[in-house]
C-alpha positions as CSV (number, residue, x, y, z in Angstrom):
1,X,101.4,71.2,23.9
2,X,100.0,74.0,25.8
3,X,95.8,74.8,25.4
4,X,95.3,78.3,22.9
5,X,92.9,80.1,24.2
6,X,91.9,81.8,21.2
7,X,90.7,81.0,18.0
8,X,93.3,83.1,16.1
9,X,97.1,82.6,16.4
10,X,100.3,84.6,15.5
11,X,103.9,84.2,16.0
12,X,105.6,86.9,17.8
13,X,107.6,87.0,14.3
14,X,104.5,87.8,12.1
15,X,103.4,90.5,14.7
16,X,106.9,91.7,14.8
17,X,106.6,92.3,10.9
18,X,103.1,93.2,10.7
19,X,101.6,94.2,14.0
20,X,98.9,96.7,12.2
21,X,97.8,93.5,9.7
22,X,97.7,91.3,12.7
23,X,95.2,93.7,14.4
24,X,93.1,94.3,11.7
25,X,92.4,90.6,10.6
26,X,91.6,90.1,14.3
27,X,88.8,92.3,14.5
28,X,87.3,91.8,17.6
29,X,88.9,88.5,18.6
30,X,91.6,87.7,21.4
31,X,95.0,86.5,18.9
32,X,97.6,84.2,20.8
33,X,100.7,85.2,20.2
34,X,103.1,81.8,19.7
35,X,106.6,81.6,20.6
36,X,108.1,78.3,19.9
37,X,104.2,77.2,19.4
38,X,103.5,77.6,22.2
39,X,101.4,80.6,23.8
40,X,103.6,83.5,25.3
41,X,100.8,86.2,25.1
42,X,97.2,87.2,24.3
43,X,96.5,90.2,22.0
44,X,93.4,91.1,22.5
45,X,91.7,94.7,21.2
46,X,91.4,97.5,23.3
47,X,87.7,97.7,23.7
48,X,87.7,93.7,25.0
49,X,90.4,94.7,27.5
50,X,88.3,97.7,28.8
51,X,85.3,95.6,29.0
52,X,86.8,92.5,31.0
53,X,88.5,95.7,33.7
54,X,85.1,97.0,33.7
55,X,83.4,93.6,34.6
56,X,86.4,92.2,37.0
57,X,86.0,95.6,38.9
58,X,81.8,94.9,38.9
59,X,82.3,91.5,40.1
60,X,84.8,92.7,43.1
61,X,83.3,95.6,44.0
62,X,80.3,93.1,44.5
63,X,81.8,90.8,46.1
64,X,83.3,93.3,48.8
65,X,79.9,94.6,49.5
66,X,78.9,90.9,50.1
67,X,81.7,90.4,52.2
68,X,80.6,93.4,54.2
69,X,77.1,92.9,54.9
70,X,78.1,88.8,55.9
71,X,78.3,89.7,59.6
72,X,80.3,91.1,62.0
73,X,84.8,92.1,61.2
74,X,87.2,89.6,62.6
75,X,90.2,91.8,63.8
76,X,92.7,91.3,61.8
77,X,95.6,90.0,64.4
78,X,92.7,87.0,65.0
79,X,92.5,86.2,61.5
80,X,96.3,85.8,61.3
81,X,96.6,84.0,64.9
82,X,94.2,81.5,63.5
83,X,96.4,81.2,60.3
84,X,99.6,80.8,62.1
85,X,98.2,78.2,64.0
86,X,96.5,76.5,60.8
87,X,99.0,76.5,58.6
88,X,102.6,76.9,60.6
89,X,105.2,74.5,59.7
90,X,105.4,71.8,62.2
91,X,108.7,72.0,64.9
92,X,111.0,69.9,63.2
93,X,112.2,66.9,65.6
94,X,115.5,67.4,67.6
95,X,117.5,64.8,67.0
96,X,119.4,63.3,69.7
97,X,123.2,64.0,69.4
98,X,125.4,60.7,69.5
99,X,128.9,60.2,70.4
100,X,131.3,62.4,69.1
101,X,134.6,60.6,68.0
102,X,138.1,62.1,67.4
């Protein structure tokens, strides 16, 4: 069984019935919404949702400016010449072509 990552649960049934009841007993909680018991989606309340945007964008807007100021820019057709050569596929073998027969 799959981990829920939330300490309130629903099936997509009850929200389909209920979705205003669901949202109010939540309050400010994350609900997973069960299909099968198993978790096919997180509800969470706008504010939260706004919030974790805000921070995400924070943390990468950060994390560019640290990328930045970390030194000189590789061009980019190096970066991807390194890559190829890193991570290509090996040639596959040729393999040596026996006797054909009618």
């Amino acid at each position: 069984m799959e981990q829920v990552l939330a300490t309130r649960s629903v099936s997509i049934t009850e929200l389909k019935r209920s979705p205003s009841a669901v949202l109010a007993q939540a309050g400010s909680e994350a609900v997973a919404v069960l299909n099968h018991n198993r978790p096919a989606a997180y509800l969470l309340p706008a504010h939260v949702y706004e919030a974790m945007l805000d921070r995400l964008s924070a943390d990468l807007r950060q994390t560019i400016q640290e990328g930045i100021g970390s030194g000189p820019a590789i061009p980019a057709d190096q970066v991807f010449a390194e890559l190829n050569a890193r991570y290509a596929d090996p040639k596959p073998a040729i393999k040596p072509r026996g006797k054909r027969t009618a």
